[in-house]
PDB file as gemmi writes it, atoms N, CA and C in Angstrom:
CRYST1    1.000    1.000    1.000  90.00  90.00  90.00 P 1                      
ATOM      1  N   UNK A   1     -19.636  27.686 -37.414  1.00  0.00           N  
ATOM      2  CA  UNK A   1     -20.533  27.358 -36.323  1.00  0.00           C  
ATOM      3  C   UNK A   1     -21.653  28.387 -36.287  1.00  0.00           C  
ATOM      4  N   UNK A   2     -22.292  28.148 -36.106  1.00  0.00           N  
ATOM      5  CA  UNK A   2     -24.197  29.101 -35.933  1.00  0.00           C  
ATOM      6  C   UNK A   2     -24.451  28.322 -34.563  1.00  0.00           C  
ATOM      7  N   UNK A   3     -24.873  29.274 -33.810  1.00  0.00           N  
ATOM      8  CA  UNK A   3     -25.294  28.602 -32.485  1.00  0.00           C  
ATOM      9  C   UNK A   3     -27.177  28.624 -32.965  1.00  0.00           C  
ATOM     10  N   UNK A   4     -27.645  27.746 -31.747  1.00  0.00           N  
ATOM     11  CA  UNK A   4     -28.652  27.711 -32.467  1.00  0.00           C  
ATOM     12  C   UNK A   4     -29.935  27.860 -31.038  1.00  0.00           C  
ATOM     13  N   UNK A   5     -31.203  28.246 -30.812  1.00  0.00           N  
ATOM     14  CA  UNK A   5     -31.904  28.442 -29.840  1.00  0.00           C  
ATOM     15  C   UNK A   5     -32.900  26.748 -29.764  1.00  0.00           C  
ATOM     16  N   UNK A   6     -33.302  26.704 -28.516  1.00  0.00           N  
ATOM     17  CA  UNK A   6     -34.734  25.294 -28.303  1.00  0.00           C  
ATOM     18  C   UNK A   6     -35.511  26.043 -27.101  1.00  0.00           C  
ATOM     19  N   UNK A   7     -36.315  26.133 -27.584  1.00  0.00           N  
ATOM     20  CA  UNK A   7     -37.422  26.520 -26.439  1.00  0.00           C  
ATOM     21  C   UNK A   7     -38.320  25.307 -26.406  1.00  0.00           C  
ATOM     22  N   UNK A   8     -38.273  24.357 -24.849  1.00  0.00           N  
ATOM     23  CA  UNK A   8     -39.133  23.581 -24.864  1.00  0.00           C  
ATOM     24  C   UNK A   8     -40.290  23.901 -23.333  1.00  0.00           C  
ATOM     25  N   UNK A   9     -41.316  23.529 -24.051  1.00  0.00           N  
ATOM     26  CA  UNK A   9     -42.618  23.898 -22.935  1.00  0.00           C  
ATOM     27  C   UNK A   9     -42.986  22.795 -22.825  1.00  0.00           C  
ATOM     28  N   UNK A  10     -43.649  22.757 -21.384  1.00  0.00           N  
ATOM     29  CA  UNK A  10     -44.865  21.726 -21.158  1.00  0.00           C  
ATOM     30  C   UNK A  10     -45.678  22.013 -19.506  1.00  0.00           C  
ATOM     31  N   UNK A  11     -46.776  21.307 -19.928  1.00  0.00           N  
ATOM     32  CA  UNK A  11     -47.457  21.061 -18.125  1.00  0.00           C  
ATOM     33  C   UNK A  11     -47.045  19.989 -17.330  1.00  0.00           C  
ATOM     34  N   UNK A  12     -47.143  20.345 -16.451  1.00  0.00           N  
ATOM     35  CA  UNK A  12     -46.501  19.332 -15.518  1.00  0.00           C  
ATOM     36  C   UNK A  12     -47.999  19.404 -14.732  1.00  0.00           C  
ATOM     37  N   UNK A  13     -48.263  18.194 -13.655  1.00  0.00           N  
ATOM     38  CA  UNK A  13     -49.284  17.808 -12.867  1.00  0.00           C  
ATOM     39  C   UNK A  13     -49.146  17.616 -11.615  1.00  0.00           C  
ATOM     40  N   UNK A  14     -47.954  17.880 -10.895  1.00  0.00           N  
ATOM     41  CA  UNK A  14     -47.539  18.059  -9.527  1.00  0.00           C  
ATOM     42  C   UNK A  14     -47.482  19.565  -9.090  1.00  0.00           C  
ATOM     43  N   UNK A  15     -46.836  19.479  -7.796  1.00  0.00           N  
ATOM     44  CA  UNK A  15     -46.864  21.035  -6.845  1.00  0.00           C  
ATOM     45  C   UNK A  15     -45.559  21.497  -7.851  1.00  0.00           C  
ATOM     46  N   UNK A  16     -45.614  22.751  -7.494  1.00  0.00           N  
ATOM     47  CA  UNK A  16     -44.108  23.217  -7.982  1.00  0.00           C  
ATOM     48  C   UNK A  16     -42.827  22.716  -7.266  1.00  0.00           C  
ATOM     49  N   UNK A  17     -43.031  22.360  -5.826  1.00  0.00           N  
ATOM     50  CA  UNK A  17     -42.101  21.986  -5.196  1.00  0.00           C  
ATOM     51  C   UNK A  17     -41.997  20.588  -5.645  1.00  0.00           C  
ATOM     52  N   UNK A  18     -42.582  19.846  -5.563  1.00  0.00           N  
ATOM     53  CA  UNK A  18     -42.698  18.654  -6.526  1.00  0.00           C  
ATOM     54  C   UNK A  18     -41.642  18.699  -7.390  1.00  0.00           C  
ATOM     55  N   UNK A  19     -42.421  19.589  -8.484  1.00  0.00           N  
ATOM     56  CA  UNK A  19     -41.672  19.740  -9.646  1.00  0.00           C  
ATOM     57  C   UNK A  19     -40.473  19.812  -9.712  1.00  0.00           C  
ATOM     58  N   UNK A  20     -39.882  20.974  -8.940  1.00  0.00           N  
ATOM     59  CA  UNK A  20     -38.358  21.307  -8.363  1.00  0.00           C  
ATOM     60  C   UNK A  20     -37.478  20.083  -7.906  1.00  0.00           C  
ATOM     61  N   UNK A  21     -38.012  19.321  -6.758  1.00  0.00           N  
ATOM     62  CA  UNK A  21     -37.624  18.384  -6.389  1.00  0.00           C  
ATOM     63  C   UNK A  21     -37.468  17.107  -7.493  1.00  0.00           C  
ATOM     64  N   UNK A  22     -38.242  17.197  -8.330  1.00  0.00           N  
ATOM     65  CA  UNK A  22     -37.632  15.946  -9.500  1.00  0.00           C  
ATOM     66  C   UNK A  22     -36.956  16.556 -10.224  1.00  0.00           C  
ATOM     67  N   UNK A  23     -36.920  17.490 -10.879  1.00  0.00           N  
ATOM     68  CA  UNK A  23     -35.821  18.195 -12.010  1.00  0.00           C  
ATOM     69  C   UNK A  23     -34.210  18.667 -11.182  1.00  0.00           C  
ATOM     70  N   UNK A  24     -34.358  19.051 -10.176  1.00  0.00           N  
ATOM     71  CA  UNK A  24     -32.983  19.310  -9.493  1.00  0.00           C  
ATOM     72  C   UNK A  24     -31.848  18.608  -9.723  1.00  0.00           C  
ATOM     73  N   UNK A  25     -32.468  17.051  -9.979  1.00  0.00           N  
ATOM     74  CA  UNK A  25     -31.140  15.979  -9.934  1.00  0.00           C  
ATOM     75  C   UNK A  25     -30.981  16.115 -11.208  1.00  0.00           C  
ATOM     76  N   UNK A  26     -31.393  16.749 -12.117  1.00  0.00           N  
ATOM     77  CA  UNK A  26     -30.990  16.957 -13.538  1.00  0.00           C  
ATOM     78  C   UNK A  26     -30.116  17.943 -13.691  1.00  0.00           C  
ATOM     79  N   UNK A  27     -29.827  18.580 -13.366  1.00  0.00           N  
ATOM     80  CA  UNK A  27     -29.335  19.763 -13.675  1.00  0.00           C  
ATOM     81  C   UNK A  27     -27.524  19.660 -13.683  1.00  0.00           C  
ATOM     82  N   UNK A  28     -27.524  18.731 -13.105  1.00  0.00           N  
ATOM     83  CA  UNK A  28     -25.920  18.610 -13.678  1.00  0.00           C  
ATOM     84  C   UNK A  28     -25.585  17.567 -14.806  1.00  0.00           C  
ATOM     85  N   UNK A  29     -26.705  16.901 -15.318  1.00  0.00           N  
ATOM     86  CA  UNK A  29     -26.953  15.803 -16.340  1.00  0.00           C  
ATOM     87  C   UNK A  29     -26.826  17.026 -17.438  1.00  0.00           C  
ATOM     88  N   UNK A  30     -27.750  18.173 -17.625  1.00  0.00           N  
ATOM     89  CA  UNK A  30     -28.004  19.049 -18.744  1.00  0.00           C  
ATOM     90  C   UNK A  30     -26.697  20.112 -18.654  1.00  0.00           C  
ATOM     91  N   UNK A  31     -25.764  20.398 -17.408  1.00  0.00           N  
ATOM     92  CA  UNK A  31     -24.591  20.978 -17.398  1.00  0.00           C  
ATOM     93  C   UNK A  31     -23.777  20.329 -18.270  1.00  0.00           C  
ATOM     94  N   UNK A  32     -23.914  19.057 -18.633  1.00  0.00           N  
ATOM     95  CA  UNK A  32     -22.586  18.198 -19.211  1.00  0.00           C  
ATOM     96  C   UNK A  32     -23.074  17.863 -20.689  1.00  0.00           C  
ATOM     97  N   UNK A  33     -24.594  18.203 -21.110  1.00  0.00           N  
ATOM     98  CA  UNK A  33     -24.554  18.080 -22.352  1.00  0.00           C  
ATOM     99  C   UNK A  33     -23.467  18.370 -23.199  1.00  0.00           C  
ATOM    100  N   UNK A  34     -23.238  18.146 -24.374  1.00  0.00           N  
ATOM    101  CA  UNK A  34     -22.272  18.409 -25.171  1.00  0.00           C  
ATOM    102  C   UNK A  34     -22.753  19.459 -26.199  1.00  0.00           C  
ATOM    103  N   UNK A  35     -22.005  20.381 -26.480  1.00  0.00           N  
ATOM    104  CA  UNK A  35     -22.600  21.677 -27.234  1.00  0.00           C  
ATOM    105  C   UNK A  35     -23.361  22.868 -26.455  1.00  0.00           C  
ATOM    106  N   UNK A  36     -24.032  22.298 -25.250  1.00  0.00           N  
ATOM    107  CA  UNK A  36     -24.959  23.259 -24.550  1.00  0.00           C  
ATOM    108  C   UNK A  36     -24.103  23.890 -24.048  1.00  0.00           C  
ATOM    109  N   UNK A  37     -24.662  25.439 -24.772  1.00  0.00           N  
ATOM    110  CA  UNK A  37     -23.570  26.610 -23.865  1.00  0.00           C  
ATOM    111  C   UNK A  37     -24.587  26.696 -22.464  1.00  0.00           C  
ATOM    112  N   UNK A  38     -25.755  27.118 -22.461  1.00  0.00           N  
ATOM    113  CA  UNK A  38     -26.556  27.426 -21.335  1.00  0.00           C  
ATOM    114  C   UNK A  38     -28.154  26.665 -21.158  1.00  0.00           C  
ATOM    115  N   UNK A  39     -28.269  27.041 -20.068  1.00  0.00           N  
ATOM    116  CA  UNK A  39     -30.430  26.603 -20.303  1.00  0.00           C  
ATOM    117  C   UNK A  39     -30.512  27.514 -19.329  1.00  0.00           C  
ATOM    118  N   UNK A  40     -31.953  28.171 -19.360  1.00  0.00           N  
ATOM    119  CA  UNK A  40     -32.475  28.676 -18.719  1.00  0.00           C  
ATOM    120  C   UNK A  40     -34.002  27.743 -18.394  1.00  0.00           C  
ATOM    121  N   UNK A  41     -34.202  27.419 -16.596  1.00  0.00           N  
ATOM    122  CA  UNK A  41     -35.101  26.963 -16.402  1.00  0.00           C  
ATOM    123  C   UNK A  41     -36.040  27.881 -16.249  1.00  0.00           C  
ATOM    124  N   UNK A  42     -37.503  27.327 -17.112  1.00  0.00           N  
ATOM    125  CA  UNK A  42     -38.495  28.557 -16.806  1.00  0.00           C  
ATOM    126  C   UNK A  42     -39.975  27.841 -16.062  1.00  0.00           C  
ATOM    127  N   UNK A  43     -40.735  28.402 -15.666  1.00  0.00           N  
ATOM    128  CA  UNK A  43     -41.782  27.626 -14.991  1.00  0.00           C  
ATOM    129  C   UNK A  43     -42.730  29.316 -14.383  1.00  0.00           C  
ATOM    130  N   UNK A  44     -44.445  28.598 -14.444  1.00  0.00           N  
ATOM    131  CA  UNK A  44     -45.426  29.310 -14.514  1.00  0.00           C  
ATOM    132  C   UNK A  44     -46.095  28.292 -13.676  1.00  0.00           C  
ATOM    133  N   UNK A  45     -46.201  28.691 -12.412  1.00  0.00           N  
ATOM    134  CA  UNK A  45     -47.021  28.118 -11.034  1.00  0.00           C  
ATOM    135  C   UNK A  45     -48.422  28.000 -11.915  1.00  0.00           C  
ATOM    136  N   UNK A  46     -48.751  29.196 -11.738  1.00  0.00           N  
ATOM    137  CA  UNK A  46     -50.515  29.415 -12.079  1.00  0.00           C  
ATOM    138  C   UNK A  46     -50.856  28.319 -13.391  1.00  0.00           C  
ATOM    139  N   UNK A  47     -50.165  28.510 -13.982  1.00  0.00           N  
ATOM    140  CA  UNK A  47     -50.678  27.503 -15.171  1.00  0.00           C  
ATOM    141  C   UNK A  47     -49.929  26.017 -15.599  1.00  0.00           C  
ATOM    142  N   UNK A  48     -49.391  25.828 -14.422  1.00  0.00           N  
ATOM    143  CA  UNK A  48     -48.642  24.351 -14.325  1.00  0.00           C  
ATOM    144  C   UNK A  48     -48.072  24.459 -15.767  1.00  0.00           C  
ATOM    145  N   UNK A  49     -47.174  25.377 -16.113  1.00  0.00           N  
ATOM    146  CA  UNK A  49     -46.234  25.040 -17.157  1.00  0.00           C  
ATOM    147  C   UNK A  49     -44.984  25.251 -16.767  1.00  0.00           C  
ATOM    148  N   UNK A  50     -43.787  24.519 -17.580  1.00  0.00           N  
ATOM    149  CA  UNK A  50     -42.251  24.766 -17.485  1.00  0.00           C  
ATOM    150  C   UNK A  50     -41.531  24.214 -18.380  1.00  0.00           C  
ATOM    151  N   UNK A  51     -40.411  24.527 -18.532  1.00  0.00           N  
ATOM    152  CA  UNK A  51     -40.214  24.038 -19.832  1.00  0.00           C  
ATOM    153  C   UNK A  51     -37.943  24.906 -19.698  1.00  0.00           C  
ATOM    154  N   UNK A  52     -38.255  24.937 -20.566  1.00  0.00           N  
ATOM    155  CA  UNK A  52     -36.722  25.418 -20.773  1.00  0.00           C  
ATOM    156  C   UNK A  52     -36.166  26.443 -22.075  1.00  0.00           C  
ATOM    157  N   UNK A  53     -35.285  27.143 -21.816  1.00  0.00           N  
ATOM    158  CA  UNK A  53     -34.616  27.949 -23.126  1.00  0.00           C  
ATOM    159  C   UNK A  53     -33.043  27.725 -23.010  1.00  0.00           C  
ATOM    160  N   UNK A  54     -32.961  26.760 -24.109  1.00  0.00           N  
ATOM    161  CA  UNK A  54     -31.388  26.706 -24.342  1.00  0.00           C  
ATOM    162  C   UNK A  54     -30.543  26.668 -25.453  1.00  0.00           C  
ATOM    163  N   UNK A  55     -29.547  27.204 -25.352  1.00  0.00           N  
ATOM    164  CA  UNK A  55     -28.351  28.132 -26.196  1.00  0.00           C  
ATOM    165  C   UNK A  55     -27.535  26.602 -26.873  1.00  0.00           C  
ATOM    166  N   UNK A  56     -27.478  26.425 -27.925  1.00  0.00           N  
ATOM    167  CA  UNK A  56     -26.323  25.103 -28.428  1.00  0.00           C  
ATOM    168  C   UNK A  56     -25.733  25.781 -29.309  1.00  0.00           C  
ATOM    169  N   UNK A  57     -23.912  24.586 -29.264  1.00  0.00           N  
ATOM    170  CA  UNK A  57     -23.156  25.202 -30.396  1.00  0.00           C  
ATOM    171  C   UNK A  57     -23.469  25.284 -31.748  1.00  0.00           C  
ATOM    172  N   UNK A  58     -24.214  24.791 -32.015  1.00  0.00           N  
ATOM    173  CA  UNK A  58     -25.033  23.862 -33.262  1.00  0.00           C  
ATOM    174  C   UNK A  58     -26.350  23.618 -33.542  1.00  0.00           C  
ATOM    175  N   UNK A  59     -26.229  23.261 -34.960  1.00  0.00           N  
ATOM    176  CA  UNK A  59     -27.585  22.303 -34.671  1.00  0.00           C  
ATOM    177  C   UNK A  59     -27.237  20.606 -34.582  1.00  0.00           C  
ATOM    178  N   UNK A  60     -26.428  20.471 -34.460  1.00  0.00           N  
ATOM    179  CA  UNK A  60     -26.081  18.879 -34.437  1.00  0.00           C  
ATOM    180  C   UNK A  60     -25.684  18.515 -33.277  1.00  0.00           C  
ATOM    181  N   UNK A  61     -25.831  19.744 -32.348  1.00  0.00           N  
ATOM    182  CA  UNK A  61     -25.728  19.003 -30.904  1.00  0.00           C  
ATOM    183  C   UNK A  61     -26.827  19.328 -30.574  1.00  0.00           C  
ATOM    184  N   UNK A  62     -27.700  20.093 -30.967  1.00  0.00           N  
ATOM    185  CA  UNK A  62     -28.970  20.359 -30.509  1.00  0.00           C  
ATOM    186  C   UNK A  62     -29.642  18.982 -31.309  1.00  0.00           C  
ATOM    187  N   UNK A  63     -29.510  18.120 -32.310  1.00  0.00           N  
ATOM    188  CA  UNK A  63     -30.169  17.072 -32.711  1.00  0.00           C  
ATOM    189  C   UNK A  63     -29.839  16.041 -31.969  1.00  0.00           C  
ATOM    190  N   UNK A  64     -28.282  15.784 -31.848  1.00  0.00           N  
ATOM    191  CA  UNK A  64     -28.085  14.832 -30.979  1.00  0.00           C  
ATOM    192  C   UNK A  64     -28.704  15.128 -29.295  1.00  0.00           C  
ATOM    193  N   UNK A  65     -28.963  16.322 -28.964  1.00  0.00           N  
ATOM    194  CA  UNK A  65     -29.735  16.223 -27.315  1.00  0.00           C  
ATOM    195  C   UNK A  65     -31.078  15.804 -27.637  1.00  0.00           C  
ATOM    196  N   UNK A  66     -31.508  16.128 -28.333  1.00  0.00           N  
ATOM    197  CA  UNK A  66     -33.108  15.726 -28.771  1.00  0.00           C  
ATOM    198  C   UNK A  66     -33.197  14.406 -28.719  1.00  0.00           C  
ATOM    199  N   UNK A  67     -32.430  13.394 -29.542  1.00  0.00           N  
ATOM    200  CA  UNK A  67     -32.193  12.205 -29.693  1.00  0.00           C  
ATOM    201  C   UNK A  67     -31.888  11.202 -28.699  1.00  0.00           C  
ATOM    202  N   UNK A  68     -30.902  12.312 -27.878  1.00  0.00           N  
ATOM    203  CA  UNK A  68     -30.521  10.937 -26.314  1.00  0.00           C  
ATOM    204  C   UNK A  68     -31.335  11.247 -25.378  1.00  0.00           C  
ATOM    205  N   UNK A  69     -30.614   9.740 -24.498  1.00  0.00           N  
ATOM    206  CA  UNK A  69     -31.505   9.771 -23.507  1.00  0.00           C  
ATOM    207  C   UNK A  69     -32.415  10.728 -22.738  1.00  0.00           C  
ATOM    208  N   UNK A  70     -31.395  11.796 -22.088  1.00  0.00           N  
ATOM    209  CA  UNK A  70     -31.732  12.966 -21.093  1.00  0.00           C  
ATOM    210  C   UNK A  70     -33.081  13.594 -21.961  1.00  0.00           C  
ATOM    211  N   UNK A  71     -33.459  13.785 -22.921  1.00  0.00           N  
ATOM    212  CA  UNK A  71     -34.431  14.373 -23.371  1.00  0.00           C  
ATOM    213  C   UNK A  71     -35.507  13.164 -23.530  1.00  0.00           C  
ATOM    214  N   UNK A  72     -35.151  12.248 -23.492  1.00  0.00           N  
ATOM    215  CA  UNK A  72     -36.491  11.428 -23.439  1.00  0.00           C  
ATOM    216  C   UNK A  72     -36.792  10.786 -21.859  1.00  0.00           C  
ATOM    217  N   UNK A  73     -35.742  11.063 -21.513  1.00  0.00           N  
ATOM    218  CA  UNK A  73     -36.370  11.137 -19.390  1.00  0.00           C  
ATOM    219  C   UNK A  73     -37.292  12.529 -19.080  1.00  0.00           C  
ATOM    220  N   UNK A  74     -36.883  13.403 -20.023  1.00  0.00           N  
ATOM    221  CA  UNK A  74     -38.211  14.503 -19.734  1.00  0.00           C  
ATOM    222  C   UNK A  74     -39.577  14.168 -20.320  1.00  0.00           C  
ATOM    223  N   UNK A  75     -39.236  13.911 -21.603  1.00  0.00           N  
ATOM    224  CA  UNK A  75     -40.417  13.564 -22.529  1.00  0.00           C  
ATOM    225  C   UNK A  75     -41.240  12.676 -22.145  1.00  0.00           C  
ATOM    226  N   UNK A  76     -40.344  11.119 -21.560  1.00  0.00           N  
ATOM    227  CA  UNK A  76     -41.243  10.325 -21.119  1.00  0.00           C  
ATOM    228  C   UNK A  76     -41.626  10.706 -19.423  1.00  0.00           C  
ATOM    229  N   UNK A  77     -41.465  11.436 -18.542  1.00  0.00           N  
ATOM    230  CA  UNK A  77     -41.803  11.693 -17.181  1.00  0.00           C  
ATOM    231  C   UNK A  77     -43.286  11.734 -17.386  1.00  0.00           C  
ATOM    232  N   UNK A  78     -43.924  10.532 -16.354  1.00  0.00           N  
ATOM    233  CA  UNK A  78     -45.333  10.721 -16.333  1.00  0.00           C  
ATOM    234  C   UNK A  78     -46.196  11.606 -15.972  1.00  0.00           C  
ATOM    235  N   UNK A  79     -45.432  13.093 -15.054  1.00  0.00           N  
ATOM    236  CA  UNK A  79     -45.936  13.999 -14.701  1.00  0.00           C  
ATOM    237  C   UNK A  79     -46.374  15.231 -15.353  1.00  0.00           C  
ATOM    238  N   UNK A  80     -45.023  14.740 -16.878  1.00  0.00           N  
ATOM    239  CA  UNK A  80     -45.168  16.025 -17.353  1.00  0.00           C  
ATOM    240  C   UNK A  80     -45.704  15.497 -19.064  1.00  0.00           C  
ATOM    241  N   UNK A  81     -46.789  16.615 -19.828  1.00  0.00           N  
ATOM    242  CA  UNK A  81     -47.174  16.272 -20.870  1.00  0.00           C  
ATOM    243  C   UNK A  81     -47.543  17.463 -21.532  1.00  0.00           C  
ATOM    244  N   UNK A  82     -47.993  17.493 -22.900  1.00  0.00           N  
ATOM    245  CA  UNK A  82     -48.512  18.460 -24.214  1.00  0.00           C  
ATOM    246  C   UNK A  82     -46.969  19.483 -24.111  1.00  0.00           C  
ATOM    247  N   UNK A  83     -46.203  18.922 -24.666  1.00  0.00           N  
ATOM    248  CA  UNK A  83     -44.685  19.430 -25.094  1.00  0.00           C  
ATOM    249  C   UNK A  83     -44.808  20.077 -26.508  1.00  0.00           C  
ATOM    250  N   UNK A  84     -43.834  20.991 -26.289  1.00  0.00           N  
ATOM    251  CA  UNK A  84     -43.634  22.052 -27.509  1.00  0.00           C  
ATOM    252  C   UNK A  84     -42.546  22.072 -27.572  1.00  0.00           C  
ATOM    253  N   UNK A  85     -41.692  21.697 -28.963  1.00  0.00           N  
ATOM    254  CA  UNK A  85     -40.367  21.993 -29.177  1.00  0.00           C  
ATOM    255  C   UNK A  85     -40.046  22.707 -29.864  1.00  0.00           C  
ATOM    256  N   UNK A  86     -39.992  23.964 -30.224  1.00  0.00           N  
ATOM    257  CA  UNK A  86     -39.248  24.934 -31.216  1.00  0.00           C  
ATOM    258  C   UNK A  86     -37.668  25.102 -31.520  1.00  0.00           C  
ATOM    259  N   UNK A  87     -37.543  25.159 -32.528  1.00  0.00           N  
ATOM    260  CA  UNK A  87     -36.030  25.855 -32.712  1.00  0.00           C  
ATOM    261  C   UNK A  87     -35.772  27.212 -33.203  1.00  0.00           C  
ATOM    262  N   UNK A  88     -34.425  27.924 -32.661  1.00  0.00           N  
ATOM    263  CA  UNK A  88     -34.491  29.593 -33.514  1.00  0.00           C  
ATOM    264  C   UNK A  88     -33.774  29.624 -34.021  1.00  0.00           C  
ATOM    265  N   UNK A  89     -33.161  30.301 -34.663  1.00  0.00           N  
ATOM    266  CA  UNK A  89     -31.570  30.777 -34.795  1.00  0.00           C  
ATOM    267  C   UNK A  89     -31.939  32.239 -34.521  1.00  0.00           C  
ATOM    268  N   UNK A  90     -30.910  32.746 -34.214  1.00  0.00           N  
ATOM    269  CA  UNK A  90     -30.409  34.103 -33.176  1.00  0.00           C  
ATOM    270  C   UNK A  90     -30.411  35.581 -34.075  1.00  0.00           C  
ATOM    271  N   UNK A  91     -30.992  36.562 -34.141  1.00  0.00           N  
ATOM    272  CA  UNK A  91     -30.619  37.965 -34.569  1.00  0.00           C  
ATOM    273  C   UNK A  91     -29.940  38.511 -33.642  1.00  0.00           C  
ATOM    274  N   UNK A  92     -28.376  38.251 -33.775  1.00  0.00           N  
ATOM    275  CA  UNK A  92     -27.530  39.123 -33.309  1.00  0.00           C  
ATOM    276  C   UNK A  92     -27.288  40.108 -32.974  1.00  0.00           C  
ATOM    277  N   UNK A  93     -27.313  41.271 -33.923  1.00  0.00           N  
ATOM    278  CA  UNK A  93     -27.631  42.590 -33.599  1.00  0.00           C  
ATOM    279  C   UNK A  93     -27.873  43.299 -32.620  1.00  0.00           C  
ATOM    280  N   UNK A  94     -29.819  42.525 -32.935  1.00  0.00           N  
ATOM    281  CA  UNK A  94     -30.640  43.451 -31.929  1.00  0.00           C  
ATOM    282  C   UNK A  94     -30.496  42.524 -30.680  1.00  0.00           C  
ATOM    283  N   UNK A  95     -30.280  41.292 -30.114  1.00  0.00           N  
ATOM    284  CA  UNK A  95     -29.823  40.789 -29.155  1.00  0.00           C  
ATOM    285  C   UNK A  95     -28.955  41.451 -28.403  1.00  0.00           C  
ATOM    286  N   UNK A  96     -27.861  41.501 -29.020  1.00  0.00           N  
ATOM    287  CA  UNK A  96     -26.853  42.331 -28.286  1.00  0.00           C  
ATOM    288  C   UNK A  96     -27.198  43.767 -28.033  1.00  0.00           C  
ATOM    289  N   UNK A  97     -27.754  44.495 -28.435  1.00  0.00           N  
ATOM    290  CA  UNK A  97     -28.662  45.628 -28.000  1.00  0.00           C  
ATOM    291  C   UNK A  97     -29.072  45.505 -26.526  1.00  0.00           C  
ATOM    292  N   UNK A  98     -30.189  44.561 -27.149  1.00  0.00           N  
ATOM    293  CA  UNK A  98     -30.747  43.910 -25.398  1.00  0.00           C  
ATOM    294  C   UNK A  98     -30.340  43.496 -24.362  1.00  0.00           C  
ATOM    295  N   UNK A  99     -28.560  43.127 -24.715  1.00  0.00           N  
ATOM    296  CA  UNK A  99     -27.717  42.409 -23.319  1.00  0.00           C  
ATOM    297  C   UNK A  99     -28.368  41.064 -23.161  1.00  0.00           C  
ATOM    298  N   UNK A 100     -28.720  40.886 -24.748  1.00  0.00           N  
ATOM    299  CA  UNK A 100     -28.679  38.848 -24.741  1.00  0.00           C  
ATOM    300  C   UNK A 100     -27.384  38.529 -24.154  1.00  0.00           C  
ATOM    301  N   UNK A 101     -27.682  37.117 -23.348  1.00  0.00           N  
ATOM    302  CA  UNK A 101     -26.603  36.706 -22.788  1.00  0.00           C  
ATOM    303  C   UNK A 101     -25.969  35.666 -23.717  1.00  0.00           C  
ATOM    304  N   UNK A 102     -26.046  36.535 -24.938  1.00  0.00           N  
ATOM    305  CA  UNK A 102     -24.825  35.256 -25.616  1.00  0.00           C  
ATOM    306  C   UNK A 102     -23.884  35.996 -26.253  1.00  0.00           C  
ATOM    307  N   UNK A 103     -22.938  34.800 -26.652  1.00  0.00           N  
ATOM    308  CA  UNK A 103     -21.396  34.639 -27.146  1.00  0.00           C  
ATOM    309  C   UNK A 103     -21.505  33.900 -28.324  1.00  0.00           C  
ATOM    310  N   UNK A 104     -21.613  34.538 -29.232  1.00  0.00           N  
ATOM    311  CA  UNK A 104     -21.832  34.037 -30.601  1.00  0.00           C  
ATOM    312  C   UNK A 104     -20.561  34.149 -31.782  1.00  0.00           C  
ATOM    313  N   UNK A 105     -20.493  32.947 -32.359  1.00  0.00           N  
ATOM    314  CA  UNK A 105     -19.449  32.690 -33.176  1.00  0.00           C  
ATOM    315  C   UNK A 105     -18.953  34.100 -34.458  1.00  0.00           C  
ATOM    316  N   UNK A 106     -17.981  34.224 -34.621  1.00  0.00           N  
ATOM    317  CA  UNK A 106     -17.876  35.358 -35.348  1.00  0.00           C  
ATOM    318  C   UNK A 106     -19.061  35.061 -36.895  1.00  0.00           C  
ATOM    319  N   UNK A 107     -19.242  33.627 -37.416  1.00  0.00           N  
ATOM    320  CA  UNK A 107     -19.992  33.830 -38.741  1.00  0.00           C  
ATOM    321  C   UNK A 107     -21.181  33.705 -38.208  1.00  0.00           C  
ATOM    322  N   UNK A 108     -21.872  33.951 -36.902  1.00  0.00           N  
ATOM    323  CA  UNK A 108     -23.522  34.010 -36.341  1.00  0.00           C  
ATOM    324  C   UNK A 108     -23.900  34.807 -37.492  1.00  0.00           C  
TER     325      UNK A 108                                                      
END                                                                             
């Protein structure tokens, strides 16, 4: 197993409270993904961006979230647009240095 990183960005076109208020009911939809150890929600008032950083067991659950639904209820939300999807894989090491908050497989 290799865990694997997704950093996804985008703008959104509502208030932040807005914003909050539609993504909230998600958040136990993205708790139950399969493979997702964590997400971190991130968001930038001033520049109407938000987006997410999240931890998978894999990359094949990170393909299969890409693929289902729950990621294309973000993708397609009419509020939100100009998306960035990256993937990482993890330097261990110096992470753990830093008090990354992960739990990584012994062959990371």
């Amino acid at each position: 197993m290799s865990e694997i990183m997704l950093q996804l960005n985008f703008n959104f076109s509502v208030t932040k409270e807005e914003y909050e208020q539609a993504v909230s009911p998600l958040a136990d939809k993205f708790a139950n993904v399969p493979g997702l150890i964590w997400k971190i929600w991130i968001l930038n008032e001033e520049k109407s961006e938000a987006g997410g950083i999240y931890m998978f067991e894999n990359q094949a659950s990170l393909d299969e979230f890409l693929a289902g639904s729950l990621a294309k209820t973000v993708t397609g939300h009419p509020a939100l647009s100009d998306f960035s999807v990256k993937q990482f894989g993890i330097i261990k090491d110096i992470t753990e240095t830093t008090r990354g908050p992960i739990k990584l497989s012994s062959n990371a």
